[in-house]
C-alpha positions in Angstrom: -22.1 -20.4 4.8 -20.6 -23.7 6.2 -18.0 -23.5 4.6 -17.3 -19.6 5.7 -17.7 -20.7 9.6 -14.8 -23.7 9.0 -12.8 -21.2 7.6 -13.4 -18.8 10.2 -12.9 -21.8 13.5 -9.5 -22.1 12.2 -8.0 -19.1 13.8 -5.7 -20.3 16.0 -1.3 -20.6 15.7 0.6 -23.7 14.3 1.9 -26.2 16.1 5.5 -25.0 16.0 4.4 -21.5 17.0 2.3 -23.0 20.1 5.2 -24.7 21.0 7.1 -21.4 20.8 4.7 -19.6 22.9 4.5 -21.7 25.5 8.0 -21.3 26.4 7.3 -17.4 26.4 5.5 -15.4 29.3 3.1 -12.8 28.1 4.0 -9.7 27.6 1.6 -6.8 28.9 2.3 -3.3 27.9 1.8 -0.7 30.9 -1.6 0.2 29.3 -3.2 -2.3 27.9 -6.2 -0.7 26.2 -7.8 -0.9 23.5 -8.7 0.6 19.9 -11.9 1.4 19.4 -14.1 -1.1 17.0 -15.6 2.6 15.0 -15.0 1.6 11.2 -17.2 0.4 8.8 -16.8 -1.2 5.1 -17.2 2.0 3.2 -14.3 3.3 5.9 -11.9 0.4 5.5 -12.7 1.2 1.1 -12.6 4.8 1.5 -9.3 4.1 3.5 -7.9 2.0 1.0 -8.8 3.7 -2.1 -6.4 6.9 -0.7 -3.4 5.1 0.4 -3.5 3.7 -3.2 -4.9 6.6 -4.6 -7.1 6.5 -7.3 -5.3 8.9 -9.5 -1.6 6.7 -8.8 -1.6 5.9 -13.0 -1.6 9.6 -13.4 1.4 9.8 -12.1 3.3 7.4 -13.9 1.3 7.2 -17.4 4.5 8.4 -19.2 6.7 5.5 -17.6 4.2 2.8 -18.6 3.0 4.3 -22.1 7.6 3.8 -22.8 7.5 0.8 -21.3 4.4 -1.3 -22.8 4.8 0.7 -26.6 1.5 2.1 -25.1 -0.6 -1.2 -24.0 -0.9 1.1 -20.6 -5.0 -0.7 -20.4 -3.4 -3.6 -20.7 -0.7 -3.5 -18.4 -3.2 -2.2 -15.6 -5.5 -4.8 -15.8 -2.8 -7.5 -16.0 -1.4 -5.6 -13.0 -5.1 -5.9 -11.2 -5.0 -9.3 -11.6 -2.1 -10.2 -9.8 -3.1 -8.1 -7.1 -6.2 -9.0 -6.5 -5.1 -12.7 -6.1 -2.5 -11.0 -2.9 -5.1 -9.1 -1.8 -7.3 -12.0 -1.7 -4.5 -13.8 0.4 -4.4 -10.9 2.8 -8.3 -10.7 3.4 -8.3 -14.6 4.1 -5.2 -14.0 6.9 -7.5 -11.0 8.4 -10.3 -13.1 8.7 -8.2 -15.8 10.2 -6.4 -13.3 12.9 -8.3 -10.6 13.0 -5.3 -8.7 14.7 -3.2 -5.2 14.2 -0.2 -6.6 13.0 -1.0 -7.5 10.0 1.8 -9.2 7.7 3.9 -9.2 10.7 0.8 -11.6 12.5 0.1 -14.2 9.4 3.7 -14.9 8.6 4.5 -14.9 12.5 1.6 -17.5 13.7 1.6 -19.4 10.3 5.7 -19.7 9.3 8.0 -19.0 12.5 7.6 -16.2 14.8 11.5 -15.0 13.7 10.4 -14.8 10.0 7.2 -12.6 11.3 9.9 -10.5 12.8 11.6 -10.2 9.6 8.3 -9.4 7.8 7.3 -6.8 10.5 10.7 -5.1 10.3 10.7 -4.7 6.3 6.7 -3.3 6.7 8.3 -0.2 9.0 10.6 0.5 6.2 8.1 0.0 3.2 5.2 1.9 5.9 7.5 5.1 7.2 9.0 5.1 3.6 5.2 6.0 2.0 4.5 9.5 4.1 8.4 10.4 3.8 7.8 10.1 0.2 4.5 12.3 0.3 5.8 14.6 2.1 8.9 15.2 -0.3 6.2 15.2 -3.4 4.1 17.3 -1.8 6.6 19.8 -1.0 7.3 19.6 -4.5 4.7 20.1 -5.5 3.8 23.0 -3.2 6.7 25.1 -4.5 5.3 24.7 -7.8 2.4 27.3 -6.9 4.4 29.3 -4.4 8.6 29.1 -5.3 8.9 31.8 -2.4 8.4 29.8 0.5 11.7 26.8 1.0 11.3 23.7 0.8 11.6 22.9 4.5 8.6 25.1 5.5 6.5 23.1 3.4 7.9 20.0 4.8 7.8 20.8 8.1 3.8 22.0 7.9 3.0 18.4 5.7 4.3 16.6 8.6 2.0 18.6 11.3 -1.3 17.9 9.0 -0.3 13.9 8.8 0.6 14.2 12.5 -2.0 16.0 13.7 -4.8 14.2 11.7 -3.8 10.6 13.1 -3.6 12.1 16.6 -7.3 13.1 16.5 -8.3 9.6 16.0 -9.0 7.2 13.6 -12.7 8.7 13.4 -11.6 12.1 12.4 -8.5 10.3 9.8 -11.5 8.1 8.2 -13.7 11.5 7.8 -10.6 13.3 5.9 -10.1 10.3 4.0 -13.8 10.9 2.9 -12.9 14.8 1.9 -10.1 13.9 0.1 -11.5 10.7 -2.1 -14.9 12.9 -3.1 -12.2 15.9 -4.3 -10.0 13.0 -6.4 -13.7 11.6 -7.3 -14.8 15.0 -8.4 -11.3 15.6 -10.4 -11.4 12.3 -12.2 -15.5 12.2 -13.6 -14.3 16.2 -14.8 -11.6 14.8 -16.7 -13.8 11.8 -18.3 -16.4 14.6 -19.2 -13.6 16.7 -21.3 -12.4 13.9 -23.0 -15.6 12.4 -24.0 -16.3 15.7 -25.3 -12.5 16.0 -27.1 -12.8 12.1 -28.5 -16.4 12.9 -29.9 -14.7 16.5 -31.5 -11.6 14.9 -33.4 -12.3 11.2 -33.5 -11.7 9.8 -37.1 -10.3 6.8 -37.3 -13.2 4.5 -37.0 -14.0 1.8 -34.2 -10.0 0.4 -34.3 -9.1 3.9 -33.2 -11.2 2.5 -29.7 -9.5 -0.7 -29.6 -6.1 0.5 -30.4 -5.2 0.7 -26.4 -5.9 -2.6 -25.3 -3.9 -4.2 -27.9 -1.8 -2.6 -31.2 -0.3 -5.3 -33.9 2.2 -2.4 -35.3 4.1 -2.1 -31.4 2.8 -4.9 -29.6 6.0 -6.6 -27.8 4.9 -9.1 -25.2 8.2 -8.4 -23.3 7.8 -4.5 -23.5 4.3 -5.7 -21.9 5.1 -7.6 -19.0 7.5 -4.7 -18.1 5.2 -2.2 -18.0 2.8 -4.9 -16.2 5.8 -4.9 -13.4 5.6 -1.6 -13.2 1.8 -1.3 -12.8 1.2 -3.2 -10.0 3.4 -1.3 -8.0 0.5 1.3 -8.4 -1.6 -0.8 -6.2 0.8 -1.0 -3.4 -1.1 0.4 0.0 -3.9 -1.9 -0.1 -2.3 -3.9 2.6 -2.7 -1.0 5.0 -6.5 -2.0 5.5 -5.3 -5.1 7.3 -3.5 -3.2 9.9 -6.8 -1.6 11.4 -8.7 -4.8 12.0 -9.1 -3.8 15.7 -10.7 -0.9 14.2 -13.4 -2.6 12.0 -17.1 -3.6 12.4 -16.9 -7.6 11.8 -13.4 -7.5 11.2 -13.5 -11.0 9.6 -15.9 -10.7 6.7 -15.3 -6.3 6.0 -11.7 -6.6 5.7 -11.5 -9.1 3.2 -14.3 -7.3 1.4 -12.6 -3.9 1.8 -9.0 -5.5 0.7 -10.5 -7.4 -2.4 -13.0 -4.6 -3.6 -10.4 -1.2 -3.2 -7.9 -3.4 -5.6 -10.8 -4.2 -8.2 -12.6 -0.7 -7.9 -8.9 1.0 -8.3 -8.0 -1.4 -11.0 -10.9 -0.7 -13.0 -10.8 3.3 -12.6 -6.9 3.6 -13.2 -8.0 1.4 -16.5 -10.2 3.6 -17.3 -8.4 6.9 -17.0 -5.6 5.6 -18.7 -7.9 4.0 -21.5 -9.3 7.9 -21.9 -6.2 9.2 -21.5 -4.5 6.9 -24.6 -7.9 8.3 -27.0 -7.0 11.6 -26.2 -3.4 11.8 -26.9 -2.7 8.4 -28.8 0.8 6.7 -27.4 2.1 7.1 -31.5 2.6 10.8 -30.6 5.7 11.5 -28.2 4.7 13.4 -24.6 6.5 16.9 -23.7 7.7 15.2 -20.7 7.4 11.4 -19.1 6.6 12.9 -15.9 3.7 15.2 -16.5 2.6 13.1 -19.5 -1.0 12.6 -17.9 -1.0 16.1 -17.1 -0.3 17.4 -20.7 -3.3 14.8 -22.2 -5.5 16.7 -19.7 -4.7 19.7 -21.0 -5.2 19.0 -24.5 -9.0 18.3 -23.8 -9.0 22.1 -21.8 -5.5 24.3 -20.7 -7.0 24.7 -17.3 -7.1 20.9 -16.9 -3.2 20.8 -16.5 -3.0 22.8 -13.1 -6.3 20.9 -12.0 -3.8 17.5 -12.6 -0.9 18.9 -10.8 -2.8 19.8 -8.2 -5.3 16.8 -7.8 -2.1 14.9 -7.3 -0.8 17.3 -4.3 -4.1 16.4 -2.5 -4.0 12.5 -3.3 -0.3 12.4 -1.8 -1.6 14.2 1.4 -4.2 11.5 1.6 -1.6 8.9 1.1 0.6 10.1 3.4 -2.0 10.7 6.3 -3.4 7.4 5.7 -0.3 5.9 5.6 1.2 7.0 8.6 -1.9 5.7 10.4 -1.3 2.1 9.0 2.7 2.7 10.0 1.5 3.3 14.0 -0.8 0.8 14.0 1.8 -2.0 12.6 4.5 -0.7 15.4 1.9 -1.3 18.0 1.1 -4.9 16.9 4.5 -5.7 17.3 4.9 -3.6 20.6 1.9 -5.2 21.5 3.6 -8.8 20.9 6.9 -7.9 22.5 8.8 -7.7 18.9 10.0 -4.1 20.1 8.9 -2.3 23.6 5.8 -2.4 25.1 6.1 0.2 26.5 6.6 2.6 24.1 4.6 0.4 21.5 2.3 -1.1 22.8 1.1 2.1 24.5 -2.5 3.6 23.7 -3.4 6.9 24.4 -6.1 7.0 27.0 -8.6 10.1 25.6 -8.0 9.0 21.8 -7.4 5.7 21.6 -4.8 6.1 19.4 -0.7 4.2 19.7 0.3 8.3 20.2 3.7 7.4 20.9 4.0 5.8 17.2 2.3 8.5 15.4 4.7 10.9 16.6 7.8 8.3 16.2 6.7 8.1 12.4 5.9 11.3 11.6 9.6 12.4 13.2 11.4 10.0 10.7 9.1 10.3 7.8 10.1 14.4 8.6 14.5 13.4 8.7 13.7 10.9 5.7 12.3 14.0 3.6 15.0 16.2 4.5 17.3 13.1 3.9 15.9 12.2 0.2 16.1 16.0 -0.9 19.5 15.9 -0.8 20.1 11.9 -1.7 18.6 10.0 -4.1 15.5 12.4 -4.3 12.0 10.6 -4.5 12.7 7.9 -7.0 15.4 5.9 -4.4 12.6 6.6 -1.5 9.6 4.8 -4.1 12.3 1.6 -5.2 12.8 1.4 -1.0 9.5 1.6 -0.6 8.5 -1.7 -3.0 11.2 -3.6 -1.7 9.6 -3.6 2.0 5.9 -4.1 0.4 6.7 -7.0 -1.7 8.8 -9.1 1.1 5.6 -8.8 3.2 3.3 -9.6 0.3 5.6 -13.0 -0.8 5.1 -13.8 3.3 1.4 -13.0 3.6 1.2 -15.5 0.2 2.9 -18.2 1.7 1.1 -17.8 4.9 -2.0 -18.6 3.0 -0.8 -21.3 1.2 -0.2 -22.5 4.7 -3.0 -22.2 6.4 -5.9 -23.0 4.0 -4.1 -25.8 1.7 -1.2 -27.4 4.0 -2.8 -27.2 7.4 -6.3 -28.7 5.9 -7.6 -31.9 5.6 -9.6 -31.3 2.5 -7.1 -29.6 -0.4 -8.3 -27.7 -3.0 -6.8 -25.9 -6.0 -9.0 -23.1 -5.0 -6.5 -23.2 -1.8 -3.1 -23.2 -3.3 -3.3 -21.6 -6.7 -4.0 -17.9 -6.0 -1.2 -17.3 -2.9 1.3 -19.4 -5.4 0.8 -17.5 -8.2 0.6 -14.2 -6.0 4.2 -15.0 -4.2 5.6 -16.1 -7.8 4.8 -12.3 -9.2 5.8 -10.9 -6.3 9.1 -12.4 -5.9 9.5 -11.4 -10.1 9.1 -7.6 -9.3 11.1 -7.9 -6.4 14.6 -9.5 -8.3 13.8 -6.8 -10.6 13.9 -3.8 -8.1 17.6 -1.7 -8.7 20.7 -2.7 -7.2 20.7 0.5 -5.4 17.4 -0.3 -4.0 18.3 -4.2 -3.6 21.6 -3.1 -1.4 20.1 -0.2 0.8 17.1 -2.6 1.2 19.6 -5.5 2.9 21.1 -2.9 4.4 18.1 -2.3 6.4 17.2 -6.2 6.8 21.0 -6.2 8.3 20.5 -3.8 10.9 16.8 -5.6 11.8 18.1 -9.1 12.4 20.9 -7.4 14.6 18.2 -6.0 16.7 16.8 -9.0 16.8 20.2 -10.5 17.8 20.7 -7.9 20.7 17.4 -8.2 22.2 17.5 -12.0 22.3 20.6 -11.6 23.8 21.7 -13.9 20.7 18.6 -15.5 19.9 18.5 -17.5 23.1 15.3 -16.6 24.0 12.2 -15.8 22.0 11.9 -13.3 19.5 8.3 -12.4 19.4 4.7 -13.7 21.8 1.6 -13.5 19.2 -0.7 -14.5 22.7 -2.0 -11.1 22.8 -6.4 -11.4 22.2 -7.7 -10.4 19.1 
């Protein structure tokens, strides 16, 4: 407990960012109110559990059962690992600034207030990148039950739901987020059930045959591993959403570090799971129909109607995702309206009835809409996920550092305990990101390009300063 309440006293900027901000009248938006304190740990879990999604190794079981020669277990729980030591770094900046902004605020107060900047501006991309994305899947996907209707229809009424959900409130967004994780939740134990009752049918190759997916000496390549592990902790990206609605939380400093730390272990443990059933099913020594649907096609081995069930369990999660993640998307532009980073008074503005940033919820939803029209026609949903990662993992190398900053360089006493988990989170973070494609890796810069220029033009040259963090938490 003593040691939780000098964690907790230490809340306040560096020396070089005090400095900074002294030099820097604060910036008040034209309303300055304030979101309303309404969620509680099983919100902030519930919320993090559907940005993720808790069928996201359904989706790309094919990919990893190629990569890893079918260690998919494996790779997942490697994969839960190394997230959990990020999302540990994350819910020990929350509990230090217990602030909107997220990312954009640790690296900001902790490393320089232009690098925050920097951080913030690749979160918008990786953040409006995540509905864009669901609403182009779930288009998709959409047109798979009813081919008559174009593609734009479906896109257009995908953005209204996200849109119109967030605008209600964050009380009516955590309720939905409720609906859709029982209905995942539902999907998932039905799926366990059938295969149970499949393995217990045509198992015959003793206990090896249950031990087989964790680790095979006949195609067990530690390289083949590790790349599939790279590609399986993408599948937890979206926990760092939960950060963003601090203001929102009950106790902000001990539920989100709970809720961030707890959605990446209970969603590593379930995706290991359903890939772990999956892999008894429909052993990785037999080829799939198709990579994509691969997790589909087991499921439909243990009972036909459990293909559509997939397909369609999948359209729903990607909703979820999306709504959720155009929520986290307006709540990280109004931490940096809030702090001057972009206008205040388009930013920083809270709806008066709702308590909601409005203006940023309709701002996202409008690009997340031109990005889905945009990625139907280039690059298609596989550029928009690769963009995606390469925003998410710059802010999750920063958040890392900040840590490492905070609790082991700015302390007196020094521990291990201090520097070896954001070390070793930034070190795997910075590996998947040199491995992202070039394609993603120069659209990506692109984007960092036309930030700093911002940047540039609203400091008149970087004259003046960038960003104020002296906003109250």
């Amino acid at each position: 407990m003593v040691r939780r309440d000098r964690e907790d006293a230490y809340s306040g900027p560096s020396r070089t960012t005090r400095t900074h901000m002294s030099s820097t009248a604060a910036i008040e938006p034209p309303n300055r109110g304030t979101l309303k304190r309404a969620l509680r740990l099983s919100d902030l879990i519930l919320y993090g559990i559907v940005v993720i999604q808790p069928v996201a190794p359904m989706s790309s079981y094919g990919v990893l059962s190629s990569r890893g020669k079918g260690h998919v277990v494996t790779a997942i729980l490697i994969a839960m690992v190394a997230m959990l030591l990020t999302a540990l770094s994350y819910g020990r900046m929350a509990r230090a600034y217990p602030s909107a902004g997220s990312a954009f605020t640790y690296v900001g107060k902790e490393l320089h207030p232009a690098l925050g900047y920097v951080t913030g501006w690749s979160m918008v991309m990786d953040y409006v990148l995540n509905p864009t994305i669901c609403i182009v899947w779930c288009s998709k996907g959409a047109m798979e039950f009813v081919p008559e209707v174009p593609y734009a229809f479906w896109a257009l009424a995908f953005f209204g739901l996200f849109t119109w959900l967030n605008l209600r409130g964050v009380e009516a967004s955590a309720r939905f987020n409720a609906i859709v994780a029982a209905a995942m939740g539902c999907v998932i134990l039905v799926f366990f059930v059938m295969s149970a009752r499949f393995v217990a049918a045509h198992a015959a190759g003793g206990a090896g045959e249950f031990t087989t997916p964790f680790y095979d000496a006949r195609t067990w390549h530690t390289g083949s591993v590790l790349n599939a592990t790279s590609v399986a902790v993408l599948t937890f990206i979206g926990f760092d959403g939960i950060s963003t609605l601090s203001e929102e939380v009950e106790n902000p400093r001990r539920n989100v570090l709970l809720a961030t730390v707890l959605t990446c272990f209970f969603v590593g443990v379930l995706a290991a799971l359903e890939v772990y059933a999956a892999q008894l099913v429909w052993p990785a020594s037999e080829p799939y129909p198709s990579e994509a649907t691969a997790f589909a096609h087991v499921a439909g081995r243990t009972a036909p109607s459990m293909f559509a069930v997939i397909v369609v369990t999948l359209l729903v999660a990607n909703a979820g995702s999306g709504v959720g993640s155009q929520l986290g998307a307006a709540r990280l532009l109004y931490g940096m309206g809030r702090s001057g980073a972009l206008s205040p008074a388009v930013f920083g503005y809270i709806d008066p009835k709702r308590r909601v940033p409005r203006n940023n919820v309709w701002l996202v939803g409008a690009v997340a809409l031109a990005g889905a029209f945009g990625l139907e026609h280039f690059g298609g949903y596989d550029l928009g996920a690769q963009l995606l990662n390469f925003g998410a993992l710059i802010a999750f190398m920063g958040v890392n550092l900040a840590a490492f900053v905070h609790y082991f360089v700015r302390r007196r006493e020094r521990t291990l305990g201090n520097a070896l988990p954001p070390l070793v989170g930034f070190a795997v973070c910075l590996l998947l990101w040199i491995n992202l494609s070039t394609t993603a890796q120069v659209v990506g810069a692109a984007w960092m390009a036309a930030g700093v220029a911002f940047g540039a033009v609203r400091t008149r040259g970087f004259r003046r300063s960038l960003v104020n963090f002296d906003t109250p938490p």
